[in-house]
Biotite code that builds the C-alpha atoms (Angstrom):
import biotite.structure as struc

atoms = struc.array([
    struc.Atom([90.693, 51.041, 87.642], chain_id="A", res_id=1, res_name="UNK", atom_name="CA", element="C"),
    struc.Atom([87.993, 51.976, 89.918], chain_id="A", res_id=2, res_name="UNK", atom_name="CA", element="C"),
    struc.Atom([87.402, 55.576, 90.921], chain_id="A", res_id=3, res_name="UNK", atom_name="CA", element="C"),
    struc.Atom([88.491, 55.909, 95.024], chain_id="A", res_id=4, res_name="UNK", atom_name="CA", element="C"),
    struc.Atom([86.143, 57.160, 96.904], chain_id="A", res_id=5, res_name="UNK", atom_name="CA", element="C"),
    struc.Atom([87.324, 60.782, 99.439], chain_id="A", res_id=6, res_name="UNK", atom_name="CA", element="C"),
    struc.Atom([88.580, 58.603, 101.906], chain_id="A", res_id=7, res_name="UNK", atom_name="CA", element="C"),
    struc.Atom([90.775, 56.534, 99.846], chain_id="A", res_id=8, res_name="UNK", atom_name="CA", element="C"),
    struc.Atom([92.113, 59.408, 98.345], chain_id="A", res_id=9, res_name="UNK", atom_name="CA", element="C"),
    struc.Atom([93.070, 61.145, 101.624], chain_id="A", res_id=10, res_name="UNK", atom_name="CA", element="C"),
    struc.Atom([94.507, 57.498, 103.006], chain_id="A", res_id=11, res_name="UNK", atom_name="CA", element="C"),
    struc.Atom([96.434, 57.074, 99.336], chain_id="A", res_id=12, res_name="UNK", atom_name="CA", element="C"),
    struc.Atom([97.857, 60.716, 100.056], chain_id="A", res_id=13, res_name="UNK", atom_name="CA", element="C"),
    struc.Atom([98.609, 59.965, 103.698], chain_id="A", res_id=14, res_name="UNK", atom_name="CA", element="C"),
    struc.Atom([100.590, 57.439, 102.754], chain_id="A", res_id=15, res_name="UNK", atom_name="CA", element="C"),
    struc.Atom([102.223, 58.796, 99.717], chain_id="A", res_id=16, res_name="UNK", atom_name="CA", element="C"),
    struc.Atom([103.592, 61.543, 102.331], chain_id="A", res_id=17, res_name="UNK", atom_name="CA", element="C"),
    struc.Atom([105.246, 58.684, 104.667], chain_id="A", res_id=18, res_name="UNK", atom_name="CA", element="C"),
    struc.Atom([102.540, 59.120, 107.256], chain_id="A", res_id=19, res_name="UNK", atom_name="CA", element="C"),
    struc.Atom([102.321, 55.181, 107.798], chain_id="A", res_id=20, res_name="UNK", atom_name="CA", element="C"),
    struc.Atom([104.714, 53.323, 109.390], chain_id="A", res_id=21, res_name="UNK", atom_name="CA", element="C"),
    struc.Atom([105.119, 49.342, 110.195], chain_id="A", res_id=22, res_name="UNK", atom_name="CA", element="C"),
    struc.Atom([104.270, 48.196, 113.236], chain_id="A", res_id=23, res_name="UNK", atom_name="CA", element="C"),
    struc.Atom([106.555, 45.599, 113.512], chain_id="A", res_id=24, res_name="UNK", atom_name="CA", element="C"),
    struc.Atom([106.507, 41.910, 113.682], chain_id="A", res_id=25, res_name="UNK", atom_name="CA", element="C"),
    struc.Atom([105.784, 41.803, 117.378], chain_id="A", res_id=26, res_name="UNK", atom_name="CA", element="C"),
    struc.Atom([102.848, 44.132, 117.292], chain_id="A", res_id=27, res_name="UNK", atom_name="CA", element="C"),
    struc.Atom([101.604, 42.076, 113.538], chain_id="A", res_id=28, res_name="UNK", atom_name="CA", element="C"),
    struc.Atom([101.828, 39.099, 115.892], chain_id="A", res_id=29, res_name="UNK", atom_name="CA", element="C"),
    struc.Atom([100.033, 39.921, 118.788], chain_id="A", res_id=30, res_name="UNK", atom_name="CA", element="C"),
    struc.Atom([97.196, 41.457, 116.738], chain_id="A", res_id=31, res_name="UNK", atom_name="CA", element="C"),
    struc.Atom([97.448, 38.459, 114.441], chain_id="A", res_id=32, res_name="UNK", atom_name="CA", element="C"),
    struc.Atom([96.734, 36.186, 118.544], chain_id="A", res_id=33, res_name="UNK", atom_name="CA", element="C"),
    struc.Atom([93.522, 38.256, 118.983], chain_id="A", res_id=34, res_name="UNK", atom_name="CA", element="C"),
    struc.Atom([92.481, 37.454, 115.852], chain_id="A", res_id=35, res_name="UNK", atom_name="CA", element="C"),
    struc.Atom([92.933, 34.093, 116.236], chain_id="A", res_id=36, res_name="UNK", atom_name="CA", element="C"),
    struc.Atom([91.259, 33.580, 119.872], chain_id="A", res_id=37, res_name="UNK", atom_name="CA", element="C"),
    struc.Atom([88.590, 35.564, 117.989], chain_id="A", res_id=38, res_name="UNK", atom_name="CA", element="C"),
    struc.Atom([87.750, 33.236, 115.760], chain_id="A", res_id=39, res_name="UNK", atom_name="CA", element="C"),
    struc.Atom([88.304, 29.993, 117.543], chain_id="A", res_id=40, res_name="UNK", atom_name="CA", element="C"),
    struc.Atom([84.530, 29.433, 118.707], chain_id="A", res_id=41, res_name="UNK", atom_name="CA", element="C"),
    struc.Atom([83.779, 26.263, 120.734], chain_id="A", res_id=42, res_name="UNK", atom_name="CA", element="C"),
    struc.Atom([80.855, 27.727, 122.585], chain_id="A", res_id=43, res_name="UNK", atom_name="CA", element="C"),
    struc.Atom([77.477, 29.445, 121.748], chain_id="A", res_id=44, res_name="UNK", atom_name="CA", element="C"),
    struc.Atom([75.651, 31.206, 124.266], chain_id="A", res_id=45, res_name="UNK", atom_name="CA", element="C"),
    struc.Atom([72.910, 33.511, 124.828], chain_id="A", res_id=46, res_name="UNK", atom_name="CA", element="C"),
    struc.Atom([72.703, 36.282, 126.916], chain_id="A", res_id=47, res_name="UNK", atom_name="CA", element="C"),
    struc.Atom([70.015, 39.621, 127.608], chain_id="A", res_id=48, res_name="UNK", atom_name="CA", element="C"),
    struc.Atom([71.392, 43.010, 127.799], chain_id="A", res_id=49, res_name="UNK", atom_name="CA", element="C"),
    struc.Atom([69.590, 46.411, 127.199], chain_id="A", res_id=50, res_name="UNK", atom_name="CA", element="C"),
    struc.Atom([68.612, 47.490, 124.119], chain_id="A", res_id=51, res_name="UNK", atom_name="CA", element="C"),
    struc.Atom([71.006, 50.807, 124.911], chain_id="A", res_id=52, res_name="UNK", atom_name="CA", element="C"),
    struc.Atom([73.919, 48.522, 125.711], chain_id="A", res_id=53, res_name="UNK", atom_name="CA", element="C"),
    struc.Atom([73.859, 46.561, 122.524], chain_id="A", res_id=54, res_name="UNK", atom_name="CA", element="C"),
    struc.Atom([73.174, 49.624, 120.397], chain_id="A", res_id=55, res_name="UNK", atom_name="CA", element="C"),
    struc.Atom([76.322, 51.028, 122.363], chain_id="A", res_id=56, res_name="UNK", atom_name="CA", element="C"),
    struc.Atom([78.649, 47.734, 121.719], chain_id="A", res_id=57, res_name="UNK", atom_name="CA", element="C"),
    struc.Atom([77.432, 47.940, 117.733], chain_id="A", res_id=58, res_name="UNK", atom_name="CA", element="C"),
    struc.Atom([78.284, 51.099, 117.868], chain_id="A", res_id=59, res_name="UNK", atom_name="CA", element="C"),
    struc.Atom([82.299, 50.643, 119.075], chain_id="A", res_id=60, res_name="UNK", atom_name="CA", element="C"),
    struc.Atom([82.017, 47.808, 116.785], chain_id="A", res_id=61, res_name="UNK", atom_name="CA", element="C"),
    struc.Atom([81.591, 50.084, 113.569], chain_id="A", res_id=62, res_name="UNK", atom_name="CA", element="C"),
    struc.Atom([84.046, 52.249, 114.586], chain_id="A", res_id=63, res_name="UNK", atom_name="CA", element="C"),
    struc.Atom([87.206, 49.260, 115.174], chain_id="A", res_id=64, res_name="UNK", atom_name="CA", element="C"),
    struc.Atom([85.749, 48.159, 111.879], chain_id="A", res_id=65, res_name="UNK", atom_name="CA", element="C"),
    struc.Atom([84.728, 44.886, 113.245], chain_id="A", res_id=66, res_name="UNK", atom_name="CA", element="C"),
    struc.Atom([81.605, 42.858, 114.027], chain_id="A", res_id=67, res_name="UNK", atom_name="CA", element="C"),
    struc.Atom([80.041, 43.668, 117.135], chain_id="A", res_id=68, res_name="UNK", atom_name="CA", element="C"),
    struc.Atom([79.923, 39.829, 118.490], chain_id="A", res_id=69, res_name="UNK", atom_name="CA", element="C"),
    struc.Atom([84.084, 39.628, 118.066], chain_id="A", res_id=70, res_name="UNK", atom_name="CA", element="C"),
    struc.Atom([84.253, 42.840, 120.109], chain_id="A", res_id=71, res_name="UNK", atom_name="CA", element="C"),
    struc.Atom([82.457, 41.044, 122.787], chain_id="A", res_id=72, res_name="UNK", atom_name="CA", element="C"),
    struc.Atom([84.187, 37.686, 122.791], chain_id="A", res_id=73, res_name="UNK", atom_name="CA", element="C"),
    struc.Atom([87.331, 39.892, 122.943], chain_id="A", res_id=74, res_name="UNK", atom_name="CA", element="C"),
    struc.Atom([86.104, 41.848, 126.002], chain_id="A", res_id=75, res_name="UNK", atom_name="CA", element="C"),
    struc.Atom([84.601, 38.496, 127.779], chain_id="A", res_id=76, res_name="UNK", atom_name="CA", element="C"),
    struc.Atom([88.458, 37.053, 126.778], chain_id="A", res_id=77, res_name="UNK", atom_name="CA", element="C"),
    struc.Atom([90.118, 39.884, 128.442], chain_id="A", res_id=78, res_name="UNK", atom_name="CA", element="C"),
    struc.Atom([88.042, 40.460, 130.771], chain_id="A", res_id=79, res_name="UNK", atom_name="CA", element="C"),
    struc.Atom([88.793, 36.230, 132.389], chain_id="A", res_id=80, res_name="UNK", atom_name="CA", element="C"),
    struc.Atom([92.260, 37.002, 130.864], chain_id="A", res_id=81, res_name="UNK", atom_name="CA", element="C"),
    struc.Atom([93.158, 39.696, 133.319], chain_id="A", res_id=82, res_name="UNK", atom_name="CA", element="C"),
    struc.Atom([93.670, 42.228, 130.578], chain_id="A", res_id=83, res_name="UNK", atom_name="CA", element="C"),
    struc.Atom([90.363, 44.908, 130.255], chain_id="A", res_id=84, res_name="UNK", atom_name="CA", element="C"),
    struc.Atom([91.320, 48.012, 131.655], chain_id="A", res_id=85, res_name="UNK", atom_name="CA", element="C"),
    struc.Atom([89.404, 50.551, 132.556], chain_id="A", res_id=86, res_name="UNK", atom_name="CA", element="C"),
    struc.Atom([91.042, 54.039, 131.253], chain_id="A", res_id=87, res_name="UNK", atom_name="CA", element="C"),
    struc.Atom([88.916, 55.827, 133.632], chain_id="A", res_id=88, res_name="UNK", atom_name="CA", element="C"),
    struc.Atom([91.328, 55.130, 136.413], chain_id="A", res_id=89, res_name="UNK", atom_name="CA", element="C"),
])
């Protein structure tokens, strides 16, 4: 077996504590949607933002673990979905 690395040690302890929890089918499921959405591409399209703003989306990306191009699809989708909030208000 392959040595973990720090963080997979403290997640492998976190858990062995009972610090993880399901979420529940409901929550699996509507996770399991936005996945799905994400990857059903029909359309390309091209677009010009600031070098600052795409540096900024990349960097949100790295830190949901995802690639930056999903995380904007999903905020274009919620955005026409009705569903981006702004936690500033």
């Amino acid at each position: 077996m392959a040595k973990l690395t720090k963080e997979e040690r403290e997640i492998e302890s976190s858990f062995a504590r009972g610090e993880w929890k399901s979420v529940g089918k409901s929550e699996f499921r509507r996770y399991q949607s936005y996945v799905r959405e994400s990857l059903q591409k029909s359309k390309r399209i091209n677009i010009r933002i600031s070098p600052r703003d795409l540096e900024g989306m990349q960097q949100k990306a790295l830190e949901e673990g995802i690639p930056y191009q999903t995380l904007m699809a999903s905020v274009i989708h919620k955005f026409v979905a009705g569903r981006l909030v702004d936690k500033r208000v």
